[in-house]
C-alpha positions as CSV (number, residue, x, y, z in Angstrom):
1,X,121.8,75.9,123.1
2,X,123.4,78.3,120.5
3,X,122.4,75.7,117.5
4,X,118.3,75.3,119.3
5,X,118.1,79.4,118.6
6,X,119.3,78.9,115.3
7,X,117.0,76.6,114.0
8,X,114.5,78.4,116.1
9,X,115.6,81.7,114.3
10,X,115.8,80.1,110.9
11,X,112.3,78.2,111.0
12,X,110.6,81.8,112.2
13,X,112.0,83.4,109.4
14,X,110.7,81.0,106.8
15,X,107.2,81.0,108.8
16,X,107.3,85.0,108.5
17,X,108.7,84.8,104.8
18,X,106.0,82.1,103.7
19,X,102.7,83.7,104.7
20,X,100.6,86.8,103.3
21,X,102.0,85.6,99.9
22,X,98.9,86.0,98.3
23,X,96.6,88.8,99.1
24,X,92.9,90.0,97.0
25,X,95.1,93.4,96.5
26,X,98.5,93.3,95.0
27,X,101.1,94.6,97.0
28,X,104.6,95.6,97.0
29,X,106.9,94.9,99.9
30,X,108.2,98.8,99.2
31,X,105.6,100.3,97.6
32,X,102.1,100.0,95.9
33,X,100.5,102.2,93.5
34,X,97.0,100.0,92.0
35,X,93.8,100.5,90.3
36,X,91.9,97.3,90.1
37,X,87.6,96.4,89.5
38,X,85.2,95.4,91.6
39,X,82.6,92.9,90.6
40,X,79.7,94.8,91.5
41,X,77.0,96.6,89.2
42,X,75.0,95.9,86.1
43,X,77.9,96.3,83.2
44,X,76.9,99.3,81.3
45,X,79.7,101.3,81.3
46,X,77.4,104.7,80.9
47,X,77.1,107.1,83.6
48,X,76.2,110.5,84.7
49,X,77.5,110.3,88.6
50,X,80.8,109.5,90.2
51,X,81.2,108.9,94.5
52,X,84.7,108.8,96.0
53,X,85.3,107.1,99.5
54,X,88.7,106.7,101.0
55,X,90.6,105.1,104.2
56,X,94.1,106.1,105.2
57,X,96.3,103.4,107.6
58,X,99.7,104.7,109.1
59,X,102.7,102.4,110.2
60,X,100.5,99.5,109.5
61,X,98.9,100.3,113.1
62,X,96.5,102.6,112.8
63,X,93.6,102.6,109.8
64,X,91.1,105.4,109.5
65,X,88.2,106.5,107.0
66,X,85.0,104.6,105.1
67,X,86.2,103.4,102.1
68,X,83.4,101.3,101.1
69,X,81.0,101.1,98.1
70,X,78.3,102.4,100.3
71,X,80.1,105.8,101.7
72,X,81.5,106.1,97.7
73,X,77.5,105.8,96.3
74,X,76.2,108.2,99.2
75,X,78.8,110.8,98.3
76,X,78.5,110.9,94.3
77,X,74.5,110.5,95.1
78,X,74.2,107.6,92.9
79,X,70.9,105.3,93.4
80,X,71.7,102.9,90.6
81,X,75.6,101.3,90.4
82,X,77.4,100.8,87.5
83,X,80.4,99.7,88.0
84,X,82.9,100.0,90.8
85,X,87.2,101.2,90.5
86,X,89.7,100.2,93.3
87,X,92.9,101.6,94.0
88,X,95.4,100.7,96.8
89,X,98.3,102.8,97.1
90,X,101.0,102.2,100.4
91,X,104.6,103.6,101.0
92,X,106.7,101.1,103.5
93,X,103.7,100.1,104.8
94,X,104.0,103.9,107.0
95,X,101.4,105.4,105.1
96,X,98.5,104.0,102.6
97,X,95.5,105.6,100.8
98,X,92.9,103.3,99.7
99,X,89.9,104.8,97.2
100,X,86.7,103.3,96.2
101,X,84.8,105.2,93.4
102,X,81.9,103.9,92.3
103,X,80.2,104.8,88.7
104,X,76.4,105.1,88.2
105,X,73.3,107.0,88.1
């Protein structure tokens, strides 16, 4: 019975420890601090607006806020988009900020 929990014990680890390796943000197991793109816009890189959007999660159970491109255009009154920033930052996984700040016109 003892060696059944093992192996179940040891197979639920490597299930736990082999998925979510690959995620569209990067993220550290301790802590996360990115900017990345978005692929959205028409490439000029001149603007005259900027819109900020952001969501908060805490403990990994709880995620609040609009963080989208939409919210982020509405709030820098921006009509035409430019081009769009992401960044992604998390502590633990206890408490993470997520921005979206789109560039336009």
């Amino acid at each position: 019975m003892k060696k059944l929990g093992f192996i179940l014990g040891v197979v639920l680890l490597l299930s736990i420890g082999a998925s979510g390796c690959a995620t569209a943000v990067p993220a550290g197991a301790l802590y996360t601090d990115v900017s990345f793109p978005g692929g959205v816009g028409d490439g000029t890189m001149a603007y005259t607006k900027v819109g900020v959007a952001k969501s908060n999660s805490f403990f990994g159970l709880v995620a609040v806020g609009d963080a989208s491109i939409k919210a982020a255009a509405e709030n820098g009154e921006i009509h035409t988009i430019k081009y769009v920033d992401y960044k992604s930052s998390n502590i633990l996984g206890i408490m993470g900020e997520y921005t979206t700040t789109v560039y336009g016109d």
